[in-house]
Each structure stands twice: as C-alpha cells, then as structure tokens.
C-alpha positions as CSV (number, residue, x, y, z in Angstrom):
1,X,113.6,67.8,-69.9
2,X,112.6,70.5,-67.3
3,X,114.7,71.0,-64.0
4,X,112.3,70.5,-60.6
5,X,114.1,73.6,-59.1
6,X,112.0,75.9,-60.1
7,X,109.1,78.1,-58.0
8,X,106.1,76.8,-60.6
9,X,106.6,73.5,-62.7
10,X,103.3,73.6,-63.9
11,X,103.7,77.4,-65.6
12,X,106.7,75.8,-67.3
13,X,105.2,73.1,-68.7
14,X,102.3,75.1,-70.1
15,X,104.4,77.3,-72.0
16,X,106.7,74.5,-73.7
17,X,103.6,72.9,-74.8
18,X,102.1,76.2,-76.1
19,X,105.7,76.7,-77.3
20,X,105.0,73.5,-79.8
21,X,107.1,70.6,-77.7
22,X,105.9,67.2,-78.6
23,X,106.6,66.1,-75.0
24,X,108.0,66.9,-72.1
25,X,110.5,65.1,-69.8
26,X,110.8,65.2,-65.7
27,X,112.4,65.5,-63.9
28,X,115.9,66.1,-64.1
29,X,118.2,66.2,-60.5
30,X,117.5,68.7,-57.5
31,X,119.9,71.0,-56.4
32,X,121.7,69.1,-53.8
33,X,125.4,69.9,-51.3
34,X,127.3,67.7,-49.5
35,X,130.0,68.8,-46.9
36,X,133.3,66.7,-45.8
37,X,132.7,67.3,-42.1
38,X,136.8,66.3,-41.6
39,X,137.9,68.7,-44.5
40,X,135.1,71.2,-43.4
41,X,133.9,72.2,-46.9
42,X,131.8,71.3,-49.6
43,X,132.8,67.6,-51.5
44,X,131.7,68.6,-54.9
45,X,134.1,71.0,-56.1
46,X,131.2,72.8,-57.7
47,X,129.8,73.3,-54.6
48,X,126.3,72.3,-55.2
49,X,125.6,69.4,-57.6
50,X,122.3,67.3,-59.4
51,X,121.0,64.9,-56.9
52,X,119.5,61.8,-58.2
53,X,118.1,58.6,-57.5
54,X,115.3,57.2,-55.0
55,X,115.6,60.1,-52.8
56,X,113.9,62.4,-55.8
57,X,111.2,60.1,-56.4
58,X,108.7,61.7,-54.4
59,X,109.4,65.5,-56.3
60,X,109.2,63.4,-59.4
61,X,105.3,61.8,-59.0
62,X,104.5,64.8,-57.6
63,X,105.5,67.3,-60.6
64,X,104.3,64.5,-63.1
65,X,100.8,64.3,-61.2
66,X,100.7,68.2,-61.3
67,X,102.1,68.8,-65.3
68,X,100.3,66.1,-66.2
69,X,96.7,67.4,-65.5
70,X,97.3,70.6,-67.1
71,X,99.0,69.4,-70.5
72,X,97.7,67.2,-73.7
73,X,101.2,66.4,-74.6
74,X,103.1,63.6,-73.6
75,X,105.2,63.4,-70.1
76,X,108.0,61.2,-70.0
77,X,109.2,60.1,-65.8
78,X,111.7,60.0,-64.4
79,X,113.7,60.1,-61.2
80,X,114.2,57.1,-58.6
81,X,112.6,54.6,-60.6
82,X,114.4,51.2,-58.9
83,X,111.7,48.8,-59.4
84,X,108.4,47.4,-60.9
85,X,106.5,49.5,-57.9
86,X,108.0,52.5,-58.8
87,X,107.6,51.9,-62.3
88,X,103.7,52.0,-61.9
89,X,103.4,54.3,-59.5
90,X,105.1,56.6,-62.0
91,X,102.1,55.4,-64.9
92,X,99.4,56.3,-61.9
93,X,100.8,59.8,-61.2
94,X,100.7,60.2,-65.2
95,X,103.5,59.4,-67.1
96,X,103.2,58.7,-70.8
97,X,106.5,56.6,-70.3
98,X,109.4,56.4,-68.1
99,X,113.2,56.4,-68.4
100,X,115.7,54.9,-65.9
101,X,119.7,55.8,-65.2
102,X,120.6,55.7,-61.6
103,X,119.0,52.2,-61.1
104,X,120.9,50.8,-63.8
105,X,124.6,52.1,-61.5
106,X,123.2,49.1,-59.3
107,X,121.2,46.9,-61.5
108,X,122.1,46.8,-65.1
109,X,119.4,44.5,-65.6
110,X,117.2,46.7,-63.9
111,X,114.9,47.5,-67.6
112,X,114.5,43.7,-68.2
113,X,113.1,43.0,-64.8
114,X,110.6,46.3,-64.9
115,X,109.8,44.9,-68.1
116,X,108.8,41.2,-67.1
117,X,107.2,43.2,-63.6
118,X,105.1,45.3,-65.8
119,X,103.6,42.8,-67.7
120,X,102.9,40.5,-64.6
121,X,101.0,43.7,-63.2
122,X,99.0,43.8,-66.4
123,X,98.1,40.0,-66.5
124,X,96.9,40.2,-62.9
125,X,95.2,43.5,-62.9
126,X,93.3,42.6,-66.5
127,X,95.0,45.5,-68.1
128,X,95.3,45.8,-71.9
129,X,98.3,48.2,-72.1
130,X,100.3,49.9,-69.8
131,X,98.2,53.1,-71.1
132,X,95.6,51.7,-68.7
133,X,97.1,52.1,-65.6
C-alpha cells in the first residue's frame, strides 16, 4: 500500500515492482489538519492526520492512471470509492481491483450494491468481465 504524499508515485511503484511485489495497493490517506477555530488549535492531537474518503478520490485515479501505465503488476484502488460510478471509473483509470472502507462508515451494504451495479454495467455495456472495462 504506497502513501500518495510523496513528490513521485510513479518512481515508487517502479521500484517495488522491480523490488519483486506481486501488487501494489493505492492509495492510502493524504496528509490532512483540521483546526478548532473556538479552541484555536489543531483537533487531532497528532496535529496532522490521514484524510480519507470522496475528497481523495481524484489523487487516487490520478496515481492509479499514472502507476498503472508504467507497471505489469497488479494495482489494487482505492480511496473514495462510494458507489457503482466510482467503482468503474476506478477500473477505467486502471485498477486491477478495488477495496472500500470509508463508504462502508455510511453504507454497510455499500460492497453488495457495487456488486449488483457492476454487473448491470457489464450486461448493458456487453462486457465479459470487469477486466474489460
């Protein structure tokens, strides 16, 4: 599972492979600081924490588009997924599979529904396996 706060994902993810890794996971959180503007400091008491969820899934497609043009190995997605849409778009930007966690906080039957989306999109878009997208 590689972090997205780095300067060069891509160099990263050429060494693991070359490294022997059998796949590679991304992303994991962002750096990310909230601030209690009453308290006036930081609300983690870390200071800075992982930021997850939708608000990541842009960094995610972006660094599994970019990884995944420059690897042979399999790239698992994450980060944001919270529906079928996403789901996909994850497949298009590359990913060999996906994972999901912060959806599920809101939606525990989040995988089921993806699931059931997934196929739909397959039926209607004459796909084979999800390999195809």
């Amino acid at each position: 599972k590689l972090s997205p706060n780095v300067t060069n994902i891509v160099e990263i993810a050429k060494i693991v492979e070359e490294e022997g890794a059998d796949g590679i996971a991304l992303i994991n959180t962002l750096l990310g600081m909230a601030i209690d503007i009453k308290k006036m400091k930081p609300i983690l008491g870390n200071i800075m924490g992982g930021l997850s969820g939708p608000a990541i899934k842009p960094v995610a497609l972006r660094m599994i588009y970019q990884v995944t043009q420059v690897v042979s190995i399999p790239v698992l997605g994450m980060g944001g997924i919270s529906s079928t849409k996403d789901a996909i778009e994850f497949f298009m930007a590359g990913a060999s599979t996906i994972s999901l966690w912060t959806g599920i906080f809101t939606n525990p039957i989040l995988p089921i529904e993806i699931k059931k989306g997934l196929e739909k999109y397959c039926v209607e878009n004459n796909i084979d396996n999800i390999s195809e997208i």
